[in-house]
C-alpha positions in Angstrom: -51.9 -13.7 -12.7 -54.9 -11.3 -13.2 -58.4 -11.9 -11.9 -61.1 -10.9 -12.9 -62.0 -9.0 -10.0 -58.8 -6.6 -11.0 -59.4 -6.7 -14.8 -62.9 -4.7 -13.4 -61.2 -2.5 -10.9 -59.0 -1.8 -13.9 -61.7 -0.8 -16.3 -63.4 1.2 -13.4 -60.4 3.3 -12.9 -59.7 3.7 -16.5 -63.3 5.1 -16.8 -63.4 7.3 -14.7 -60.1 8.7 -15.1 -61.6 10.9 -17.8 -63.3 14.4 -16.3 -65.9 14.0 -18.9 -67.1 10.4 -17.6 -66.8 11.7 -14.2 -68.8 14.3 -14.8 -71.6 12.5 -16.6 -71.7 9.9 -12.9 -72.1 13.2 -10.7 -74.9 14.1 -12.7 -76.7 10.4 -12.6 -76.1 10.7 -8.6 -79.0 12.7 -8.2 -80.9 10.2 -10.6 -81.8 8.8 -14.0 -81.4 11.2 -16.9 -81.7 10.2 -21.0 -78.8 10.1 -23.1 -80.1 13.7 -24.4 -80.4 15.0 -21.1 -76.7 13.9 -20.2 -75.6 16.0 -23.7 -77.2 18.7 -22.7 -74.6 19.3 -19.6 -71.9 19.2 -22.3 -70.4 21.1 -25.3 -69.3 17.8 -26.8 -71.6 16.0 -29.1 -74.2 13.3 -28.7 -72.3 10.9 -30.4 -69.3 11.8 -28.2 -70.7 11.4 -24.8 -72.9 8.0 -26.2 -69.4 6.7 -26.0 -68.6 7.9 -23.1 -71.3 6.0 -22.0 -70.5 3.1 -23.1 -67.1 3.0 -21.7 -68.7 3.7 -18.5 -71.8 0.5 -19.1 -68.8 -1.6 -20.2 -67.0 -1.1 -16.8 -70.5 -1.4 -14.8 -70.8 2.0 -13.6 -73.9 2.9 -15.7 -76.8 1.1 -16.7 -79.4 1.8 -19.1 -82.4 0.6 -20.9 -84.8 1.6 -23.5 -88.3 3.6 -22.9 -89.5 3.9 -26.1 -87.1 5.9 -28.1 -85.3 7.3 -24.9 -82.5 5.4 -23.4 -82.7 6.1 -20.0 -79.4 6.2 -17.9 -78.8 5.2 -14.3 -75.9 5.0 -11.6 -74.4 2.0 -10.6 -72.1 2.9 -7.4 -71.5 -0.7 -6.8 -68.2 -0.9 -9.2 -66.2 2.2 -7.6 -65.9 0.3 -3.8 -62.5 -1.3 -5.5 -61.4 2.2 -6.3 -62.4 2.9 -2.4 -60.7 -0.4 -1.4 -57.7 0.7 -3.0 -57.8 4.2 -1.2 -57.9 2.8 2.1 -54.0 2.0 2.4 -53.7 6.2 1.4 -56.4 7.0 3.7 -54.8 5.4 6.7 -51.0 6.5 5.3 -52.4 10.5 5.6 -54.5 10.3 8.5 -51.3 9.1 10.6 -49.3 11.9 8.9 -51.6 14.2 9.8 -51.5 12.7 13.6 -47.9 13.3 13.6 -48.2 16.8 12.3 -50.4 17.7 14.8 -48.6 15.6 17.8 -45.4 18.2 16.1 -47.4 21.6 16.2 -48.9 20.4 19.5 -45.3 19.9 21.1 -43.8 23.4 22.8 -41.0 24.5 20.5 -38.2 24.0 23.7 -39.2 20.8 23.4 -38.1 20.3 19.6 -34.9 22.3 20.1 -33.8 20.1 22.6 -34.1 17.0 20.5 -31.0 15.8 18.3 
C-alpha cells in the first residue's frame, strides 16, 4: 500500500532528478528570485523553465506568489528531508566502509600476510 507520505517523497525525487530543476533550487537557496530572473540563469526558454517550476510547486519544493505582474519564487527545503531520510541507511553503510578501510590501511602489512 502507498501513503501519502511516499507518493510525496516520490514526486520530490522525481523533481529533482532533473539538473535543470536542481539547478533552479540552488539558485532560490540564496533567496527569492522572479520567474524572469530564474530564465535568465538558463539557455532554455521562459516557458520551459515555468514548467520546471511547476513540477517543482507541484512536489512542494517551490512556492510562489504574485507581486503585481511578477511571480516571485521561493525555496521550500522542508520536502527534501525524505530524500535525506532515505540517505541515512547509505550514509551509515559508507561511513563503516570507510572505518574498515582505514582500520585495513592502519594495520602493519605483516599483519595482513599472516591472515588466511
Amino acid at each position: 500500500m502507498v501513503t501519502i507520505r511516499q507518493n510525496r517523497d516520490d514526486a520530490v525525487f522525481r523533481a529533482i532528478a532533473d539538473p535543470t530543476r536542481r539547478e533552479i533550487l540552488k539558485l532560490l537557496r540564496h533567496g527569492r528570485l522572479t520567474v524572469g530572473e530564474i530564465a535568465t540563469n538558463f539557455q532554455t526558454s521562459r516557458p520551459a523553465i515555468s514548467k520546471h517550476l511547476r513540477l517543482l510547486r507541484t512536489a512542494g519544493l517551490v512556492v510562489s506568489h504574485k507581486d503585481g505582474p511578477a511571480s516571485i519564487c521561493g525555496l521550500n527545503p522542508k520536502p527534501l528531508k525524505g530524500v535525506d531520510d532515505w540517505l541515512e541507511d547509505y550514509r551509515m553503510l559508507w561511513s563503516k566502509s570507510l572505518r574498515n578501510l582505514k582500520r585495513y590501511v592502519e594495520e602493519p602489512a605483516k599483519q595482513r600476510k599472516e591472515k588466511p
